[in-house]
N, C-alpha and C positions, 0 to 999 in steps of 0.2 A: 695521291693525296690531294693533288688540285682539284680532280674530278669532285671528292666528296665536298672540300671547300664552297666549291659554286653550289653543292647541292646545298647543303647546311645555309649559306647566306640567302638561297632562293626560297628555302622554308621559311627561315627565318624574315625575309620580307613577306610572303606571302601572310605570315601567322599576324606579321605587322599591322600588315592591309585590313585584315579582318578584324583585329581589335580596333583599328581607326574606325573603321564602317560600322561597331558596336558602339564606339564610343559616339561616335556623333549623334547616331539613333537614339541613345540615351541623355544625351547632352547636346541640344544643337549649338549653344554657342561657341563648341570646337570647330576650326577651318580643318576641313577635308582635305581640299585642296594642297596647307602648307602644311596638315601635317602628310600625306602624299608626297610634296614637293621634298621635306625632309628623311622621308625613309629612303626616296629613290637617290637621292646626293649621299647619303650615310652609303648606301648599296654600293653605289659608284666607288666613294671614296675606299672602304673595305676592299673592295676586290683590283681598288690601285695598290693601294697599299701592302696587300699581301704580295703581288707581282713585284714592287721596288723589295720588300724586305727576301723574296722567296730569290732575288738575284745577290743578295750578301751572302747566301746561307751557303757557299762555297768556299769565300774568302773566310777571313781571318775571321774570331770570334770576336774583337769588339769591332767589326766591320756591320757584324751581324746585328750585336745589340746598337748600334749607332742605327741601323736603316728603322729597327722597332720604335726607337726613339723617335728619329726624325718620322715615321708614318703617324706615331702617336700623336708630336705635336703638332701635325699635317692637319690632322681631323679634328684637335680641338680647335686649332685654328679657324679653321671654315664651319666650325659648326658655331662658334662665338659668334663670327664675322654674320652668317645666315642669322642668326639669332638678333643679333643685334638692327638687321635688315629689316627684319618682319619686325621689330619693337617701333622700328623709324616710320615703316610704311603703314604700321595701323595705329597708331597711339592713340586715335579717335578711338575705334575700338580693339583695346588690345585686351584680352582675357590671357591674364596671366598664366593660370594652368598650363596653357599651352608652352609655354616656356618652358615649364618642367619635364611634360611628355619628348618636347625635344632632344635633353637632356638624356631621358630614361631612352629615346634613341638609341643617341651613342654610346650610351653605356652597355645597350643591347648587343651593338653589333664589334665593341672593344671587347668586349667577354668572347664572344663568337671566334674571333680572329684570333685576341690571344691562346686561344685554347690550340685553335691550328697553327698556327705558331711555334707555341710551344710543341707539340709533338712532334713537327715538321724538324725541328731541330734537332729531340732525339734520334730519328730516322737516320739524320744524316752523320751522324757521330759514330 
């Protein structure tokens, strides 16, 4: 199950990259750059997260949903925190959108995980 996991989050970034490099083409006032810098920290973060929650999925069951909780609020945390970074460091020019594709991020790669997640659970039952 890890195997396919890395595979799924590496599509999953890859499908990312490519809508980024579409969307800029079509919209240059998107940063490349952070929206890049935020797929590759979302990636990061995902493939920490499934590692802390895939070491509860032995213990106890709310040992299990406690590790999904704390990865969940792991990643909203640092993805606020990252958001709220890039609002501070461009507010000259901040193009809001980009705010939201952040967002549609992590929303991308919590569906991703949750889904492994979840089956990784039933497997082990």
């Amino acid at each position: 199950m890890k195997k396919s996991f890395i595979i799924s989050v590496a599509v999953v970034f890859v499908a990312l990259t490519v809508v980024f490099v579409l969307l800029v083409k079509a919209m240059p006032r998107f940063d490349l750059l952070a929206l890049e810098a935020g797929n590759v920290l979302m990636l990061l973060l995902a493939m920490f997260s499934y590692i802390m929650v895939g070491r509860q999925l032995n213990g106890r069951p709310q040992a299990f949903v406690s590790g999904v909780y704390s990865a969940t609020f792991l990643k909203i945390m640092v993805c606020m925190f990252t958001i709220l970074l890039y609002v501070v460091l461009n507010r000259k020019n901040l193009y809001v959108p980009i705010v939201f594709v952040f967002f549609g991020t992590y929303l991308v790669y919590s569906v991703v995980e949750t889904i492994f997640l979840q089956r990784m659970a039933k497997v082990s039952k």
